[in-house]
C-alpha positions in Angstrom: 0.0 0.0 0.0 1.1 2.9 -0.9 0.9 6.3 1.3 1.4 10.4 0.3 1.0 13.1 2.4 -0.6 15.8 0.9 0.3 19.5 1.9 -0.2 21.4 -1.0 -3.1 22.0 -3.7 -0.5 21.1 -6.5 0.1 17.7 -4.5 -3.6 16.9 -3.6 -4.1 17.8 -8.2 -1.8 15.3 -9.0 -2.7 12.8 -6.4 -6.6 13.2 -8.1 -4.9 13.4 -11.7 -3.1 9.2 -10.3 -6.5 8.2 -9.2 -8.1 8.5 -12.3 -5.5 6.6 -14.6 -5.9 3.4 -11.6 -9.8 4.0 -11.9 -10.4 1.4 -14.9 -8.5 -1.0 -12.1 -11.1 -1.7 -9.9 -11.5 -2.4 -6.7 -9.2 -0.3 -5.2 -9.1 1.0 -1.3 -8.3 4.6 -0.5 -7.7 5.8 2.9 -7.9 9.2 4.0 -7.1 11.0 7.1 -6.4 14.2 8.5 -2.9 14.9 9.0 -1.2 16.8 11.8 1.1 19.3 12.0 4.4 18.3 14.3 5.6 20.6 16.9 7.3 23.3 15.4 11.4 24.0 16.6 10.4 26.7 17.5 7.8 25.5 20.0 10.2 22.9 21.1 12.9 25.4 21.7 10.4 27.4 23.8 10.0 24.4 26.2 12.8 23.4 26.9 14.0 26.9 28.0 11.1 27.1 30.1 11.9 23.9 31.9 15.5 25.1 32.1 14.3 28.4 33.6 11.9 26.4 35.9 15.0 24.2 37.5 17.2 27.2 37.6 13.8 28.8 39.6 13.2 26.0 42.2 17.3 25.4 43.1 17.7 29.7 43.7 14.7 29.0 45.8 16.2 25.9 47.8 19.8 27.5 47.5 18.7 30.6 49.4 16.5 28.6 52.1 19.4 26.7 52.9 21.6 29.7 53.2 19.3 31.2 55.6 18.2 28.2 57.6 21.8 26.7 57.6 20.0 23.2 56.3 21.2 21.8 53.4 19.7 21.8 50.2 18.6 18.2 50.7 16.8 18.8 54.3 15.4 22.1 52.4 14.0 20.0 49.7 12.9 17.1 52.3 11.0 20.3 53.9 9.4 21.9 51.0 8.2 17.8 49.8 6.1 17.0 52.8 4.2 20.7 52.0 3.4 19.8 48.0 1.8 17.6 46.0 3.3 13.9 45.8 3.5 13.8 42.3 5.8 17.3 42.2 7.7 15.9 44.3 10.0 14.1 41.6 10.0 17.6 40.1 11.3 19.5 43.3 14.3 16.8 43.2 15.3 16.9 39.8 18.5 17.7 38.9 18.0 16.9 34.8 15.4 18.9 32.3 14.2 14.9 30.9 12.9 14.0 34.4 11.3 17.3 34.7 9.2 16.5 31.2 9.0 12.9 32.0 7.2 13.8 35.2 4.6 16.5 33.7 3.8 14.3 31.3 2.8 12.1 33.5 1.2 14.1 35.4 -0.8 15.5 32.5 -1.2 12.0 31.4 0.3 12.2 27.9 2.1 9.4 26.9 4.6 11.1 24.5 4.7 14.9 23.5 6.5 14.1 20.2 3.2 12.9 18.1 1.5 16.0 18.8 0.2 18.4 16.7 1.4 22.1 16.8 -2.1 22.8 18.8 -2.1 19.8 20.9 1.4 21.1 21.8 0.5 24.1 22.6 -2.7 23.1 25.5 0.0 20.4 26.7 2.5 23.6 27.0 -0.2 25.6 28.6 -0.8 22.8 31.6 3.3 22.7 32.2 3.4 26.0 32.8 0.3 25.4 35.0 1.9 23.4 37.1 5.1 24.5 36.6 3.5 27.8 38.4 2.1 26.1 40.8 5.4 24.2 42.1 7.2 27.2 41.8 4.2 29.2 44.0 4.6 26.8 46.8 8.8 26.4 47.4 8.2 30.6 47.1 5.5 30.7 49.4 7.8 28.4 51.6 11.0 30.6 50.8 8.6 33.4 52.2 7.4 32.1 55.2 10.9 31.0 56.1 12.9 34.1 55.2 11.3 37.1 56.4 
């Protein structure tokens, strides 16, 4: 079987312009379905800097915490786990932008972010930063209540 993508009107003439020399072949099958548009770079670059800004974010907060309180990062981060959400928990603790996405994706229950369209991408971007914001709003509300 053989497939075409189809992304311009020139394509979609020709591909008409083939079906009518195999039309005195019958039966044939055709198959059509809508196609989506991949992430753009663009869109991917814009992620990852986010998530890169969002680590950078959370270890300032736990950095200055520690300085003030004399605990270490790790006993800051201990701290600031017991006052979240279990499942950012794996977020406060990660050292490596991969387990940051691995994480929120499953959190937003999307099995892979690399098959979605340049929509989908954009409501599954929309719900990181979501709860990127809301990690980062609790370790600051901490980081507030702490240092004064």
């Amino acid at each position: 079987m053989k497939q075409r993508v189809i992304t311009t009107s020139e394509q979609l003439a020709e591909a008409a312009s083939d079906l009518m020399m195999i039309a005195g072949h019958l039966p044939i099958v055709i198959s059509i379905t809508e196609g989506t548009k991949t992430r753009t770079s663009g869109q991917n670059s814009r992620y990852w800097s986010d998530i890169e800004s969002f680590l950078f974010e959370i270890q300032r907060s736990v950095i200055q915490i520690a300085e003030y309180t004399g605990y270490t990062p790790m006993e800051v981060r201990r701290t600031i786990g017991t006052e979240i959400p279990i499942e950012h928990v794996p977020i406060l603790f990660a050292t490596k932008k991969e387990t940051v996405h691995d994480t929120l994706k499953m959190i937003c229950e999307i099995p892979t972010s690399t098959r979605l369209g340049t929509k989908s991408f954009g409501k599954f971007e929309d719900r990181l930063s979501q709860i990127m914001s809301e990690i980062i709003g609790s370790v600051n509300a901490i980081t507030k209540g702490v240092i004064k």
